[in-house]
NUNU-69799 format. One line per 8 residues: number of its first residue (from 1); their letters; for each residue x, y, z of N, C-alpha, C. Coordinates in steps of 0.001 Angstrom, whole numbers, plus 500000, padded with zeros to 6 digits. Layout:
! NUNU-69799
NUM	a	X,Y,Z,X,Y,Z,X,Y,Z | ...
! end
This chain:
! NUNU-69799
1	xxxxxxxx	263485,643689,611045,264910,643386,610943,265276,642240,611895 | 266128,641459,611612,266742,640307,612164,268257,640297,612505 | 268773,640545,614013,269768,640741,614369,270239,639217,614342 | 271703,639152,614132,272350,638158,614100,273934,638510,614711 | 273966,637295,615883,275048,637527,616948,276257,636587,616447 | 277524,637106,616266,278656,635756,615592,279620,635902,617128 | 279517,635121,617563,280584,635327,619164,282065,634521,618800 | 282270,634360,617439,283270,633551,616887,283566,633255,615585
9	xxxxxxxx	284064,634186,614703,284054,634335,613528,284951,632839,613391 | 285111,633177,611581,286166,632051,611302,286363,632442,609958 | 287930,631741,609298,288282,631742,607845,288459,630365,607818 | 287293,629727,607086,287809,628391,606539,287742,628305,605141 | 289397,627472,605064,290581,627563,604305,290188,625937,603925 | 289513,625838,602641,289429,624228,602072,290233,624200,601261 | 290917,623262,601223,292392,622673,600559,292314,621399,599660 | 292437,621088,598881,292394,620005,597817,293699,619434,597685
17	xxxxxxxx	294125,618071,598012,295210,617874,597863,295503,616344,597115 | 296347,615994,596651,296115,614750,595865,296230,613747,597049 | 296682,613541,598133,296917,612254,598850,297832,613416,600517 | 297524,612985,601320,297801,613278,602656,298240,612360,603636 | 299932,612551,604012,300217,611643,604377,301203,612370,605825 | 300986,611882,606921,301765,612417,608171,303281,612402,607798 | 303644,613945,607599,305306,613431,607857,305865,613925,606376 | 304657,614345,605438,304988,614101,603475,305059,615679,603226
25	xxxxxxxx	305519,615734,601956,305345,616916,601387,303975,617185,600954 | 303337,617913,600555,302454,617776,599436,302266,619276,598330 | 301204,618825,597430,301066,620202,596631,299447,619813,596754 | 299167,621458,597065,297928,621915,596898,297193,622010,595327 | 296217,621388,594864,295513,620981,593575,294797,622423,593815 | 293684,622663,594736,292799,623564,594898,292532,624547,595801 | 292396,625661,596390,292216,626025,597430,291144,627158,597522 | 290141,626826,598485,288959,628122,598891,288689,628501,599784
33	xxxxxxxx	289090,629780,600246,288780,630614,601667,287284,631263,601305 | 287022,631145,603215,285668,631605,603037,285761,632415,604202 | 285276,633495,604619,285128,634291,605512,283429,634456,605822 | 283942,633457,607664,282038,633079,607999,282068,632960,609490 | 281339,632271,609925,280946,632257,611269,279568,632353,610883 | 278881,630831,612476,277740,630729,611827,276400,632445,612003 | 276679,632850,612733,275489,634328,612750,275719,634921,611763 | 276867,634865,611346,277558,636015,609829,276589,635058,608707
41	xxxxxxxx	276649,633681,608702,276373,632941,607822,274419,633529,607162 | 274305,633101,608941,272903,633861,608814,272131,634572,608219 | 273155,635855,608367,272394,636928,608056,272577,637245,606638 | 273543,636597,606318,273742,636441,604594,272621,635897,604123 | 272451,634704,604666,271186,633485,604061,269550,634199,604324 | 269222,635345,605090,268030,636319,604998,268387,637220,604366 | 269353,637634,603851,269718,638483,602447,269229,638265,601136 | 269826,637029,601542,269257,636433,599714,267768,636067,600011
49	xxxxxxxx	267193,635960,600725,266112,635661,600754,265113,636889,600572 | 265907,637667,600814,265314,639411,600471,264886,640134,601965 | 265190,639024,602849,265035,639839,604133,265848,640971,604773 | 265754,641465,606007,266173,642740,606442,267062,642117,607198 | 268428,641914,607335,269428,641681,608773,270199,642508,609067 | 270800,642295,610405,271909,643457,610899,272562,642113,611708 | 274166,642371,611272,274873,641613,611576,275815,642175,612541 | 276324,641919,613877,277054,641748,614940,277632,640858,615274
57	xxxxxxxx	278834,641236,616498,278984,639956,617427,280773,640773,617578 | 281674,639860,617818,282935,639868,618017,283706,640023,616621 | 284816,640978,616581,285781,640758,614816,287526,641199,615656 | 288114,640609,614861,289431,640817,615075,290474,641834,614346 | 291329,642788,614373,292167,643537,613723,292548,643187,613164 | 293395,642184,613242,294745,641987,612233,294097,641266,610758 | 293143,640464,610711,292711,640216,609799,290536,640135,608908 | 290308,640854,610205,288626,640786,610031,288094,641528,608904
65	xxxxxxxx	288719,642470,608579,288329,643763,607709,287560,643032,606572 | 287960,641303,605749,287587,640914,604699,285903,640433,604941 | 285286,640457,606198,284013,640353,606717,283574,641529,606617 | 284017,642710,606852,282942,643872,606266,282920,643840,604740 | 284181,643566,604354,283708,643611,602176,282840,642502,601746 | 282444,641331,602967,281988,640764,602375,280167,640331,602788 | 280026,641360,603747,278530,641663,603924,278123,642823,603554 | 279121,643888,603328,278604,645091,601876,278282,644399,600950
73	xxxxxxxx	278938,643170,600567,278550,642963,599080,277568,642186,598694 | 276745,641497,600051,275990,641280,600410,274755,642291,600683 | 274971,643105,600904,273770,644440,601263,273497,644127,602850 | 273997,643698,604073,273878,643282,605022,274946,644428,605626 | 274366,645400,606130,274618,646100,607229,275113,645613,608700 | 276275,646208,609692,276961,645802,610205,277675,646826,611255 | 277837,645946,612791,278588,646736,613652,279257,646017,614278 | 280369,645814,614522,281020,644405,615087,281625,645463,616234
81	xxxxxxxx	282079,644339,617658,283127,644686,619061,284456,644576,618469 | 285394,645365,618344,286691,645198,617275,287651,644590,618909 | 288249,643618,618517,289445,642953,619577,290713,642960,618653 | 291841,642727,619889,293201,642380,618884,293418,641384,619083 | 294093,641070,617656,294206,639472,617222,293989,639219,615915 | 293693,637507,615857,293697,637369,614200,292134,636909,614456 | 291571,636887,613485,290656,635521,613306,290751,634604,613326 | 290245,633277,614019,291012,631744,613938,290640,631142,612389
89	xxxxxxxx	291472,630553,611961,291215,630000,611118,291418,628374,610521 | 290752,627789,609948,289739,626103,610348,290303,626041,608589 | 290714,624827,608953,291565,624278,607694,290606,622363,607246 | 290890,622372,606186,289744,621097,605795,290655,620871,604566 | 291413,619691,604801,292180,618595,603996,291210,617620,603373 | 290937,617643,601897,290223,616856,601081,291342,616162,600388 | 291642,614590,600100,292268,614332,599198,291603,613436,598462 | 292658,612749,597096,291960,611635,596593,290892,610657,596346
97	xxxxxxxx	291198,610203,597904,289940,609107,598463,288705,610009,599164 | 288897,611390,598735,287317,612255,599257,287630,611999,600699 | 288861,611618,601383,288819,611566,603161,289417,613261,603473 | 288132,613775,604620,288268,614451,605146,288706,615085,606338 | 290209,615741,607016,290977,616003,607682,290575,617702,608063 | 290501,617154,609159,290328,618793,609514,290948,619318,610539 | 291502,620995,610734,292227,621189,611748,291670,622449,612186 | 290857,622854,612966,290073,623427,614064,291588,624680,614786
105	xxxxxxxx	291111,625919,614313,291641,627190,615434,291128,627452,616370 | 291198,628135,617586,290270,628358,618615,290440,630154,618570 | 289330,631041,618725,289353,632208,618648,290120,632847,620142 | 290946,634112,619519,291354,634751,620838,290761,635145,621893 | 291233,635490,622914,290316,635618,623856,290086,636994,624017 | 288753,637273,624558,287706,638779,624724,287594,639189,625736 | 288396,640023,626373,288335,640701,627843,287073,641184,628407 | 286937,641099,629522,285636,641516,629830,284682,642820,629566
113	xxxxxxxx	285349,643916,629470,285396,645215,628646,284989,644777,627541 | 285040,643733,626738,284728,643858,625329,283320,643122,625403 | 283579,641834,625952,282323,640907,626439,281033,642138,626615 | 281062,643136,627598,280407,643903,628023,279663,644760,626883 | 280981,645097,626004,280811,646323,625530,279181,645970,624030 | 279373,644311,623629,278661,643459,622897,277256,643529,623597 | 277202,643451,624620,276051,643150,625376,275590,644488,625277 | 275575,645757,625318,275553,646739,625375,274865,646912,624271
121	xxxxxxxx	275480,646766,623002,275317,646973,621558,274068,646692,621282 | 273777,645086,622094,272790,644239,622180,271685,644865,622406 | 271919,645190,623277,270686,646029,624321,270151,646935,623353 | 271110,648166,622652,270514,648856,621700,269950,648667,620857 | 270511,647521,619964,269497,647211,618928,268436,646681,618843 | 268573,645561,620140,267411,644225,619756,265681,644854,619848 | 265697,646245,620583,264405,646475,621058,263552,646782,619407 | 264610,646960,618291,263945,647517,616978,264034,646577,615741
129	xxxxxxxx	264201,645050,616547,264295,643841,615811,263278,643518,616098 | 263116,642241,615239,262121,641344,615164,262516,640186,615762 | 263114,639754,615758,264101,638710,616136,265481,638415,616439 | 266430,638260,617315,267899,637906,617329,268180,636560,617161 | 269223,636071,615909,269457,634908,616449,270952,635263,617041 | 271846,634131,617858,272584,633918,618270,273257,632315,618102 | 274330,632168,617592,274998,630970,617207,276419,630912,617403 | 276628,629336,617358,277884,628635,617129,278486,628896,618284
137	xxxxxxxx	280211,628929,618618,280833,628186,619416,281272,630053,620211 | 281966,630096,621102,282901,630749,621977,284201,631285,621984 | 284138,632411,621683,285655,633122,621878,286721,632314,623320 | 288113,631793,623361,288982,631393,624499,288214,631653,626161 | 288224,631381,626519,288001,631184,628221,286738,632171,628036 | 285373,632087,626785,284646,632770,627938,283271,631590,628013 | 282622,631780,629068,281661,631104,630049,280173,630784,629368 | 280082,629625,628936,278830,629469,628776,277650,630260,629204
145	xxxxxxxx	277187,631576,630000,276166,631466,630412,276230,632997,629714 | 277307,633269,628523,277771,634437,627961,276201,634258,626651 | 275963,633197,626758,274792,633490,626080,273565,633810,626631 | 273166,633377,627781,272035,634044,628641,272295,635217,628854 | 273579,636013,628989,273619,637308,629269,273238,637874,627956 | 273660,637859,626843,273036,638276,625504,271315,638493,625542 | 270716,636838,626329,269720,637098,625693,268536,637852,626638 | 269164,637946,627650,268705,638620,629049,268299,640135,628194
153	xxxxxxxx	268918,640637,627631,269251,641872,626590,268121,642059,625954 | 267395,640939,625448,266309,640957,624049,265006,641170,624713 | 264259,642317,624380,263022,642434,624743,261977,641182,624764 | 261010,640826,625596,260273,639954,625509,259460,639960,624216 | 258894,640691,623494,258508,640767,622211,259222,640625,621005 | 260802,640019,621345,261693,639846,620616,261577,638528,619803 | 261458,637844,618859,261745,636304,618852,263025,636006,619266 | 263399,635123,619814,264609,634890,620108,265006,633417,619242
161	xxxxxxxx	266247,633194,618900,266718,632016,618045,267824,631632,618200 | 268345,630381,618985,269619,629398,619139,270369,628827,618413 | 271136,628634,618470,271840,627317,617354,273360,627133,618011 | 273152,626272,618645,273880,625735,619404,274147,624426,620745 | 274854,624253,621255,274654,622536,621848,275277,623050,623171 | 274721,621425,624049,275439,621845,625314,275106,622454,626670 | 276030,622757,626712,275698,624031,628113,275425,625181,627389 | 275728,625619,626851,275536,626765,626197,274170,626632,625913
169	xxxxxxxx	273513,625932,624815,272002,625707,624639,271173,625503,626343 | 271567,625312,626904,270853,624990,628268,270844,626371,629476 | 271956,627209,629069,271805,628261,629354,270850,629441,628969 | 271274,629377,627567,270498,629945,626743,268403,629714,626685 | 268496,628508,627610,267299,628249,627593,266420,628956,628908 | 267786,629311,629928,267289,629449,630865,266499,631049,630802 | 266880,631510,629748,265976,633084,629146,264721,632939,627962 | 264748,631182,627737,263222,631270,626857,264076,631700,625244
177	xxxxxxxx	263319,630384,624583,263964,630543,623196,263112,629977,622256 | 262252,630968,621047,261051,631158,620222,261825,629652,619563 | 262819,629370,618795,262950,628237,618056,265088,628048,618605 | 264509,626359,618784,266114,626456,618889,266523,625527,617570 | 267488,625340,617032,267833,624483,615932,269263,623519,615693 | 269077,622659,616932,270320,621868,616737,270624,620928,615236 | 271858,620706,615347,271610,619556,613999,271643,617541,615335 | 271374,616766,614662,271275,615586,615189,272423,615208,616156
185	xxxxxxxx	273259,615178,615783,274821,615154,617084,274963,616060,617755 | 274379,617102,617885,274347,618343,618878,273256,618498,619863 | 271828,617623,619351,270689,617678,620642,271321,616472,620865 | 271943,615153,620364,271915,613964,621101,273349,614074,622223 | 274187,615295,622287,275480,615466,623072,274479,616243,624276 | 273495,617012,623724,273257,618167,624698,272139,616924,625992 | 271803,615834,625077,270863,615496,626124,271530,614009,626769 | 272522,613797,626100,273768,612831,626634,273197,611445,626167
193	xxxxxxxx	273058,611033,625399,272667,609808,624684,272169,609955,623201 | 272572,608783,623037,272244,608540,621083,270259,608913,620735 | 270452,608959,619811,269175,608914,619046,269211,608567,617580 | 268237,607375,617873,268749,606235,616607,267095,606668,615770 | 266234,607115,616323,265031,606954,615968,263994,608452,615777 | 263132,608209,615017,262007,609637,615354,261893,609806,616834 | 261370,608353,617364,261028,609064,618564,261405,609213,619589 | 262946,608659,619503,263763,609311,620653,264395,611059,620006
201	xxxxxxxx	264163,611186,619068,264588,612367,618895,263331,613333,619448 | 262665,612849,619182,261001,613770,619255,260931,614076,621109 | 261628,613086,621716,261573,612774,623515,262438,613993,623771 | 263759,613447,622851,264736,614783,623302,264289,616023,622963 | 263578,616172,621952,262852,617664,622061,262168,618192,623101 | 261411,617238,623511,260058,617571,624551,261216,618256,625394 | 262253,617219,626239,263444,617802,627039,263810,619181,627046 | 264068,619454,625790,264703,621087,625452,263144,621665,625753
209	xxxxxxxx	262358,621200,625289,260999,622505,625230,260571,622801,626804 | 260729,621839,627481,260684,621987,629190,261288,622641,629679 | 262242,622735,629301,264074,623645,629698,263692,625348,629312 | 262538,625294,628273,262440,626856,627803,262175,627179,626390 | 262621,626068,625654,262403,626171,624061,260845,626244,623518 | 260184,626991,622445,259032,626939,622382,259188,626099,620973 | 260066,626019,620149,259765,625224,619024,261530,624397,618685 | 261726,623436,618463,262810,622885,617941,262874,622204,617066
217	xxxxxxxx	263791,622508,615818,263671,622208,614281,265432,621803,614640 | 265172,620038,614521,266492,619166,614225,266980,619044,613043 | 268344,619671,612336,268446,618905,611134,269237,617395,611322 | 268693,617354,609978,269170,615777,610005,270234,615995,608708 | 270517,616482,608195,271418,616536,607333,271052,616068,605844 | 271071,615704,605075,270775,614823,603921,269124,614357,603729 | 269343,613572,605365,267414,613394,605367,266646,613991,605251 | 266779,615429,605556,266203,616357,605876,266204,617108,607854
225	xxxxxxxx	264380,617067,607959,264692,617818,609302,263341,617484,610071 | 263562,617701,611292,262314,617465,612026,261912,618524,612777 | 260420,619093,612916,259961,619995,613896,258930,620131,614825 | 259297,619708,615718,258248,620001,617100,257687,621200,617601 | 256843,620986,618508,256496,622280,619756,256212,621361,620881 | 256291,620395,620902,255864,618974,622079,254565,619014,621686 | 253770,619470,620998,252438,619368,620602,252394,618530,619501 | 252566,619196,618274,252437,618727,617412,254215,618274,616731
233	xxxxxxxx	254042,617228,615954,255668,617247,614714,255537,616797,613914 | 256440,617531,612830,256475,617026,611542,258047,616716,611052 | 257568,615965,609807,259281,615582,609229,259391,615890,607504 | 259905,616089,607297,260435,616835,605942,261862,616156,605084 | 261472,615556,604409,262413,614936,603439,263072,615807,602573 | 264354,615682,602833,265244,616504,601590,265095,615908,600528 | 265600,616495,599442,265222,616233,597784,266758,615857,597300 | 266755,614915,596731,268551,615005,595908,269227,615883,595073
241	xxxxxxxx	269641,616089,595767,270936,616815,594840,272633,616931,594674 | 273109,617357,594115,274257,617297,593860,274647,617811,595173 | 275407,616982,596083,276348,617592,597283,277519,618208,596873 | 277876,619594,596362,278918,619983,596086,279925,620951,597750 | 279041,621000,598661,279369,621508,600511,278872,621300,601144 | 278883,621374,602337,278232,621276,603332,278249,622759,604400 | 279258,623204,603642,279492,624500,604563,278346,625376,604045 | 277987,625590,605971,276619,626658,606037,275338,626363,605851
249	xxxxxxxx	275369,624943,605302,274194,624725,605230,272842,624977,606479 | 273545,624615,607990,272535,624265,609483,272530,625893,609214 | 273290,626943,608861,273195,628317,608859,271787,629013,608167 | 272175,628333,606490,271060,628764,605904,269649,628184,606356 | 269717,626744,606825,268235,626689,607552,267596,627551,608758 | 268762,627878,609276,268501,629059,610508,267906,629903,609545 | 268396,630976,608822,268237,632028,607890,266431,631566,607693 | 266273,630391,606726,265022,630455,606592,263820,630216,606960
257	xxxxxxxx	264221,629516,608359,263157,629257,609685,263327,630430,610350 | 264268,631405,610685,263863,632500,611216,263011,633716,610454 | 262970,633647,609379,262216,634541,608547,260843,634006,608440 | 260332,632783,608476,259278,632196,608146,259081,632117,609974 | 259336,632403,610802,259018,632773,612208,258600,633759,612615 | 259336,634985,611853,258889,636131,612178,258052,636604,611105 | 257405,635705,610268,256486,636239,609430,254966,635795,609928 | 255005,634979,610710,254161,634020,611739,253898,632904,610828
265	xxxxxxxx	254900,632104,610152,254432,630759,609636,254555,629866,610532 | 253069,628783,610102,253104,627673,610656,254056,626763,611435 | 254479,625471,611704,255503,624691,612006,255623,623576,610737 | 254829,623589,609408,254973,622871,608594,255521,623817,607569 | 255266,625329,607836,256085,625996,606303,257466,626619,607305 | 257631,626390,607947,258708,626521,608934,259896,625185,608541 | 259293,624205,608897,260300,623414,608479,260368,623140,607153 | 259683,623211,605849,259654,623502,604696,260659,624367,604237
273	xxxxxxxx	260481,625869,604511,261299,626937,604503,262993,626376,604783 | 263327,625826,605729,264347,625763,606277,265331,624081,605807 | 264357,623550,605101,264889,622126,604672,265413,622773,603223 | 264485,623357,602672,264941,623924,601175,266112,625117,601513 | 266188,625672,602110,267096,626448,602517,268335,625669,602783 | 268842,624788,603672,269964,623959,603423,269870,622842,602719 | 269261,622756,601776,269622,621983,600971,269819,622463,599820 | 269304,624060,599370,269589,624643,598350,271453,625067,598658
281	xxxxxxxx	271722,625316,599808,273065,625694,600034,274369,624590,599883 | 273545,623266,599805,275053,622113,599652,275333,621929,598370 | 274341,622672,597185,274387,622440,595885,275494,623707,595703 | 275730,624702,596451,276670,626017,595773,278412,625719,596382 | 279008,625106,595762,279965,625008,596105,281350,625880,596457 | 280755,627255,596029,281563,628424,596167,281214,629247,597075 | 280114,629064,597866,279515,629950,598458,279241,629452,600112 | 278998,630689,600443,278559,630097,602363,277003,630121,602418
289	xxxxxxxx	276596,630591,601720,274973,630575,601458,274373,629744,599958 | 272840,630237,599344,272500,629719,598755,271822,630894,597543 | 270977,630181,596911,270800,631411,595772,269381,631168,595706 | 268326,632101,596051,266924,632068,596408,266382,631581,595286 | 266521,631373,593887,266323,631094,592901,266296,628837,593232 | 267415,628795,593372,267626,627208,593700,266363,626979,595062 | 266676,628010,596015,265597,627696,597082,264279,627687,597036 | 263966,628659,596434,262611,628353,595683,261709,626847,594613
297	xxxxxxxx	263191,626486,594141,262859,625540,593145,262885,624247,594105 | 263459,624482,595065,263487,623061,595987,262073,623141,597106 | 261805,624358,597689,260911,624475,598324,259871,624306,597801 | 259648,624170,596550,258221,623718,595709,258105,622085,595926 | 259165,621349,595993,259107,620102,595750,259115,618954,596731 | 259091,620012,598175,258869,619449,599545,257763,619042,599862 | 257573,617817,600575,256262,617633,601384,256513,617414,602570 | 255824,617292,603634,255857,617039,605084,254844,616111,605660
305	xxxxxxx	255409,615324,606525,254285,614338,607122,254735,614616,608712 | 253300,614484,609317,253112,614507,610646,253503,613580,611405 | 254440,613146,612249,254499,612721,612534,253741,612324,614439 | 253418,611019,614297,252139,610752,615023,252999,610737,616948 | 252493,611552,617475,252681,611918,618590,252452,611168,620050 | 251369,610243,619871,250663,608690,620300,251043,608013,620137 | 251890,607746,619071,252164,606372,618561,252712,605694,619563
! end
């Protein structure tokens, strides 16, 4: 089983509108709520894959309840820290010209009693996992190092799995982390400079793997993805397809690099696994995940090249 930690749910609310203008009326053409957060995302995306997850982390009263109907219906079992409040919810203005506007909630804040009470939960389950991952952003005022305390929790025989930037990733490192998985603007913030190239990206890996990381799988978005151990790396070309989202995609590659981790695959069917995995997910436009059927058909059509480590 594969525990998955959400320290920050979300409802994002995509909106279709003919033209967006400061100050205007408008009428809504389209509208799709999604009830996610990236660990929730997760453990959906090893669902469909036919894997075993248990989903946790932080949920809110006044409106969370639509996250348990929607990992029952999923077959994804579940125990969330219940707080009061709403869920924040993340709004995405599409109009006309395909320009994208977005307006970002920040989640309520989690008293220390509750903070605690998560860590706790933690403790119980992780010893009968295979793996925890832990992702995405922070409930109001709490402390980056709220992820080292999580992972302080996970038995050493645990895999452990990141997804996240920052201090937070650097914390998180300071407890040792089986695979971390930034996307490209998130290792190049965490290590404070651009990366225009393979092999400044490949440098900034080595960085994280020194810090504690034993494997780091970059997406690149569209391009695909890259994966190190500072030993060896490879790179993996995405396949075209119809971009109908983007939402969830860095999720579902988590989903399928952590399953192909804890099955003991390689670092070439690792990043294989996990390129077809978000890229099968930007083709479902209704969905926060992907449909193992599409993932399969894309994961056949991947290749990987090594990339040369000397060079």
């Amino acid at each position: 089983m594969i525990l998955t930690v959400c320290l920050s749910p979300c409802i994002d609310v995509n909106v279709e509108v003919d033209s967006l203008s400061v100050g205007m009326s408008h009428k809504i053409i389209s509208k799709r709520i999604f009830f996610t957060g990236k660990a929730i995302n997760v453990a959906i995306g090893i669902a469909r894959l036919k894997g075993e997850a248990f989903s946790t982390g932080f949920m809110y009263e006044e409106n969370g309840n639509q996250f348990e109907h929607e990992l029952h219906r999923e077959g994804v079992p579940y125990k969330f820290v219940w707080n009061k409040g709403r869920v924040r919810e993340n709004y995405k203005f599409i109009d006309n010209k395909s320009m994208l506007t977005e307006v970002d909630d920040v989640s309520p804040a989690v008293s220390p009693e509750k903070q605690n009470e998560l860590i706790e939960l933690v403790k119980r389950i992780a010893p009968s996992c295979e793996a925890v991952v832990i992702s995405g952003s922070l409930a109001k005022d709490m402390t980056p190092d709220y992820y080292a305390k999580i992972l302080q929790c996970v038995p050493d025989n645990v895999k452990k799995v990141v997804d996240t930037e920052g201090e937070r990733l650097l914390q998180a490192l300071n407890c040792g982390a089986d695979l971390v998985k930034p996307n490209l603007d998130e290792l190049s913030r965490t290590v404070r400079r651009p990366l225009n190239s393979h092999e400044s990206i490949i440098s900034a890996c080595r960085e994280i793997i020194k810090k504690g990381a034993k494997i780091v799988l970059v997406s690149l978005g569209k391009h695909g993805a890259i994966i190190t151990d500072g030993v060896h790396a490879y790179y993996s070309k995405s396949v075209n397809v119809a971009m109908n989202s983007t939402l969830g995609a860095g999720d579902a590659m988590v989903a399928a690099a952590t399953q192909a981790l804890v099955e003991g695959d390689n670092l070439k069917d690792i990043l294989k696994r996990g390129v077809a995995a978000g890229t099968a997910a930007v083709t479902t436009p209704d969905s926060i995940s992907f449909s193992k059927v599409k993932y399969e058909e894309i994961l056949s059509s991947l290749t990987v090249k090594e990339i040369d480590l000397n060079a």
